[in-house]
C-alpha positions in Angstrom: 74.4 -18.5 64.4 72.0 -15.7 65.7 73.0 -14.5 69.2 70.6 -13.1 72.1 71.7 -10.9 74.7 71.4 -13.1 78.3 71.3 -12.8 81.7 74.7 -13.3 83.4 74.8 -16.4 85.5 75.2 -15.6 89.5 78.5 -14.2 90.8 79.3 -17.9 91.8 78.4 -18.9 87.6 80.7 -16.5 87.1 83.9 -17.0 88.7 83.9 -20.4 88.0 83.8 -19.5 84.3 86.3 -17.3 84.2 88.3 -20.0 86.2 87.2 -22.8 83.5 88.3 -20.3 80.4 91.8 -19.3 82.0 92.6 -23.1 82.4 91.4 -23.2 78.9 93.3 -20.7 77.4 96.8 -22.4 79.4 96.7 -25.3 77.1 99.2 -25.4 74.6 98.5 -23.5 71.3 95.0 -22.7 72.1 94.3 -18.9 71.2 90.8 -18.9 72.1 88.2 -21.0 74.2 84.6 -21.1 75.3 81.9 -22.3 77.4 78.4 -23.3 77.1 76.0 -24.3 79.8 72.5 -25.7 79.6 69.4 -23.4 80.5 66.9 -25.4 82.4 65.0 -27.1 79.7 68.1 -27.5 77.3 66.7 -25.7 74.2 68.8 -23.0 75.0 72.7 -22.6 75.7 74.3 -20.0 77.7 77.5 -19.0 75.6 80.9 -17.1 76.5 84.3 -17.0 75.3 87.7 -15.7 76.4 88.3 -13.4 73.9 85.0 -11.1 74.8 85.5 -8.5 76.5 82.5 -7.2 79.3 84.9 -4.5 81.5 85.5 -7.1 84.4 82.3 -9.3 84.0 81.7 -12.1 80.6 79.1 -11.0 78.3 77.0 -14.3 77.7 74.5 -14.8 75.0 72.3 -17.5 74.4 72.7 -20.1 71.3 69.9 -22.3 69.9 71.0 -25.7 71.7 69.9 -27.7 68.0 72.2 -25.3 66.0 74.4 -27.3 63.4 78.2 -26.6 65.1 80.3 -28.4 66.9 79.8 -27.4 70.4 76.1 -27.9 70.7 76.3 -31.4 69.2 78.9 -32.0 71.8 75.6 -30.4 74.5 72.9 -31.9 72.9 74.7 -35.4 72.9 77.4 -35.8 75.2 79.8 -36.7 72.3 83.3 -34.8 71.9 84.2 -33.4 68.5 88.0 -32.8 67.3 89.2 -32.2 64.2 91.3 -30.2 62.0 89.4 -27.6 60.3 89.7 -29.2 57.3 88.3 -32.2 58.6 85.7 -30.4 60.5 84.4 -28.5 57.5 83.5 -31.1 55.5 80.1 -31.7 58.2 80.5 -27.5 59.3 81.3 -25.7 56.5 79.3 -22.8 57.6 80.7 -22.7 60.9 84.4 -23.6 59.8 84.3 -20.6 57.5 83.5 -18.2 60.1 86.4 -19.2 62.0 89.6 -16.9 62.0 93.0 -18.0 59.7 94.8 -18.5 62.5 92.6 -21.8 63.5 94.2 -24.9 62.1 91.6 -27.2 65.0 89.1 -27.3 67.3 87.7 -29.7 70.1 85.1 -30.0 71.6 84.5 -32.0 74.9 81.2 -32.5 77.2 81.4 -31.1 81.1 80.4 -33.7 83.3 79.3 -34.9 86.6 77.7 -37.9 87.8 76.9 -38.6 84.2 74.9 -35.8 82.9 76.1 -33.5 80.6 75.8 -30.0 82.3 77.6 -27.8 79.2 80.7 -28.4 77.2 83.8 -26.3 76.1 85.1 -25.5 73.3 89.2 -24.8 72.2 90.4 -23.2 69.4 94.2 -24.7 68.4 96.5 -22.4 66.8 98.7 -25.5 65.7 98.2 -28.5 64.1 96.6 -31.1 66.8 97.4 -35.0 66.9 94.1 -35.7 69.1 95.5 -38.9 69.9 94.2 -40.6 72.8 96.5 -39.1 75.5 94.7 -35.8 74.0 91.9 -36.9 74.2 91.8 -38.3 78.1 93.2 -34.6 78.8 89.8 -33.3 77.4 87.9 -35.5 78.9 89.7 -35.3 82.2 89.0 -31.8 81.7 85.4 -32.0 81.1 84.6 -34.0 84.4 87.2 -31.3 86.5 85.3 -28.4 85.5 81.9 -30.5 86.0 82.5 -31.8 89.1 83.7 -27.5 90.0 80.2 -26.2 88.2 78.6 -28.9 90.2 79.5 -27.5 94.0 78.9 -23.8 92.5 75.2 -25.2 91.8 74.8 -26.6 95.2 75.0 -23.5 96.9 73.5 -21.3 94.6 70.3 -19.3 95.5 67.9 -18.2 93.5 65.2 -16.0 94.6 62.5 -17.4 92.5 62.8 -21.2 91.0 59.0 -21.6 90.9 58.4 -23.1 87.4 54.5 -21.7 86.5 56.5 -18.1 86.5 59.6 -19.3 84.3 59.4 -17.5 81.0 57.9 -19.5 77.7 59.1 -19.5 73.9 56.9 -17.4 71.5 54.4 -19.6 70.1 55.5 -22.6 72.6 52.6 -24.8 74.3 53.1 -24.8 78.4 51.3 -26.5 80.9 52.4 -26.7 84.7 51.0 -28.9 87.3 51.7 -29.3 91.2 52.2 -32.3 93.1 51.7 -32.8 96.8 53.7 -34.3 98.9 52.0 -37.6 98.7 53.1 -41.1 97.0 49.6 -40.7 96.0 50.0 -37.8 94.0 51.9 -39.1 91.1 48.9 -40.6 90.2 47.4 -36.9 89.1 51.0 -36.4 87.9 50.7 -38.8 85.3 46.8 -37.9 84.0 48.2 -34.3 84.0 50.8 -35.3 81.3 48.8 -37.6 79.6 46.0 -35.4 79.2 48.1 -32.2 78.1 49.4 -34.1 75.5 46.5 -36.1 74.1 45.2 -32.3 74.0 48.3 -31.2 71.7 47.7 -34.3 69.9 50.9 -35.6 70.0 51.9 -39.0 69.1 50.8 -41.9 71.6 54.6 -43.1 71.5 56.1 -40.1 73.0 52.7 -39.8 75.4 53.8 -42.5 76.6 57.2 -42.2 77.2 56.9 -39.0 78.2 54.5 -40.2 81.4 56.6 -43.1 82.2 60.2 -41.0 82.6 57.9 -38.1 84.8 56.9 -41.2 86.7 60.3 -42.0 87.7 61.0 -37.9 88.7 58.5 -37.7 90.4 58.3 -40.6 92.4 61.8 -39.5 93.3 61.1 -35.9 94.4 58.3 -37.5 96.7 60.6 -39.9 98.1 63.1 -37.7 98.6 62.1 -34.5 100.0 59.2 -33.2 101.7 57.9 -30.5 99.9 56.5 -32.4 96.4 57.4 -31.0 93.1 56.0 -28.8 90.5 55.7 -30.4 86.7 56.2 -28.8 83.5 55.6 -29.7 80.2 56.6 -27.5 77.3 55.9 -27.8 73.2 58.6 -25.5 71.2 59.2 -26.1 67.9 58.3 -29.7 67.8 60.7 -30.5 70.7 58.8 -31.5 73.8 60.7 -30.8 77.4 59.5 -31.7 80.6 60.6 -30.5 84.0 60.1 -31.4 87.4 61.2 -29.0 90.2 61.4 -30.2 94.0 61.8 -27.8 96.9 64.8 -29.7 98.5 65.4 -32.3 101.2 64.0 -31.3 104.7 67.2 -32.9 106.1 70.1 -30.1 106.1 73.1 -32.1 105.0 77.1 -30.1 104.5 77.5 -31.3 100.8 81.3 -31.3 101.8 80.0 -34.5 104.2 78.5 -36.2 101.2 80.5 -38.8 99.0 78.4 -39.0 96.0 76.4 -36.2 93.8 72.7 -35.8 95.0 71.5 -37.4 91.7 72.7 -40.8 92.8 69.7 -41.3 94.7 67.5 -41.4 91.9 69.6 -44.8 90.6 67.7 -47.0 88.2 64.3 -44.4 87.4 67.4 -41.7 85.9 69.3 -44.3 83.9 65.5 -45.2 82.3 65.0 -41.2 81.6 68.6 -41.3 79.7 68.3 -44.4 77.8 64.5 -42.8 76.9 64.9 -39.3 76.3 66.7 -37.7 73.8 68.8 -36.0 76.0 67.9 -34.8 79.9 69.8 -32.5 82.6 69.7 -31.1 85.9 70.2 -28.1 88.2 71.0 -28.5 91.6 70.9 -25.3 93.7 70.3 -24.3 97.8 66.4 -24.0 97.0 66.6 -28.0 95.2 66.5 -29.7 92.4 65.3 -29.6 88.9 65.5 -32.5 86.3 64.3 -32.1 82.6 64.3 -34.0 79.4 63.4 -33.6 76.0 61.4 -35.8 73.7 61.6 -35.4 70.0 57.8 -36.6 68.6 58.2 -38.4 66.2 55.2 -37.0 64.5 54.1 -33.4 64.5 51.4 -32.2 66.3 48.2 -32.3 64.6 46.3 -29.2 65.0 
């Protein structure tokens, strides 16, 4: 797997990671464990590990989110992965030989909250594991603490610059950006936006499609929902196609500690038809709002 040096995640990121690994590292006969978060168009993970060592602060790196290991399957799909190495070599050979001798298994489990997969973690057993199903609900259980933790970090994390037309593009990627006023009327030039970009990467008309219909539903949402309209991306890389909508926030100032359920909940039905359309999709929820994405695998390349 070829590493990148990354930026560090905020100081909040960070405390709740090294929180996550040290609870991590307390379960019994794990020698090593590690995180990885999704970057805001989920091509890219953020990785870290407890046994790197950055003099008081985690090193992070980023990882291709379609490499062939355990962990980012466990990302990419929302599906935990357990095994013996043994077991697990047999679909990651490469990646099980790379592993130390002291390994005998490794698990991986999705971090949670409200339903979308916001990283997973990974635990390296020095001991033969059963991964029965009382193991298995501990991981799990796990995976929705530390969501449901990376989730309140997210909500009052500020960035100082979330506009997307400035965000940084893949070498040789195709971007487009589009903004949308604060108008139901404007999803309209939302959708002809999409459409067109596409048409123009010649893409197939299936995921044209699909693609305008789940930005529909996002951005019908951030109109409804705040006051400040959204910005649209749309991103080619590598034949994997990512669109992102950005809003500005709500104009009401709620305490999130007064709120029962996660911001996302508002967007009800049009979300559950992004998820059971997209390959995979995410969010980011900080102090400045809210940014959805998902990813579209063509199923035809580009012609160009």
């Amino acid at each position: 797997m070829t590493h990148t040096v990354a930026g560090r995640p905020p100081s909040g990121g960070e405390d709740w990671a090294k929180s996550a690994l040290s609870t991590l590292s307390k379960l019994a006969a794990v020698h090593r464990a590690g995180l990885a978060l999704a970057e805001g168009g989920g091509r890219r993970l953020l990785f870290t590990a407890s046994d790197r060592d950055g003099e008081g602060w985690l090193p992070w790196c980023e990882i291709d989110a379609y490499e062939d290991v355990p962990l980012t399957h466990t990302v990419r799909t929302g599906e935990p992965v357990a095994g013996s190495v043994n077991d697990l070599a047999v679909r990651y050979p490469a990646f099980i030989d790379r592993q130390a001798s002291t390994t005998t298994a490794i698990a991986c489990q999705p971090i949670v909250a409200a339903g979308v997969v916001l990283g997973g973690f990974v635990v390296f057993f020095e001991a033969p594991q059963p991964f029965d199903a009382a193991q298995r609900d501990e991981l799990r259980h796990l995976g929705a603490l530390l969501g449901g933790s990376l989730r309140r970090v997210q909500r009052t994390t500020a960035h100082t610059s979330r506009a997307l037309e400035s965000g940084p593009v893949p070498d040789g990627a195709l971007c487009a950006t589009y903004r949308v006023g604060a108008d139901p009327r404007a999803v309209v030039g939302a959708r002809h936006f999409v459409h067109t970009t596409l048409h123009g990467w010649n893409l197939d008309e299936g995921t044209v499609d699909d693609a305008v219909m789940c930005l529909n539903e996002l951005v019908t949402n951030a109109i409804l929902h705040t006051a400040t309209g959204c910005e649209v991306r749309v991103v080619l890389d590598g034949g994997v196609l990512t669109t992102t909508v950005r809003d500005g926030g709500s104009s009401v100032l709620v305490d999130p500690s007064h709120v029962a359920t996660d911001p996302l909940a508002v967007h009800g039905r049009g979300l559950q038809l992004v998820a059971g359309t997209s390959a995979r999709w995410g969010s980011e929820l900080d102090s400045g709002g809210m940014t959805v994405w998902f990813v579209l695998e063509p199923t035809h390349s580009p012609v160009g």
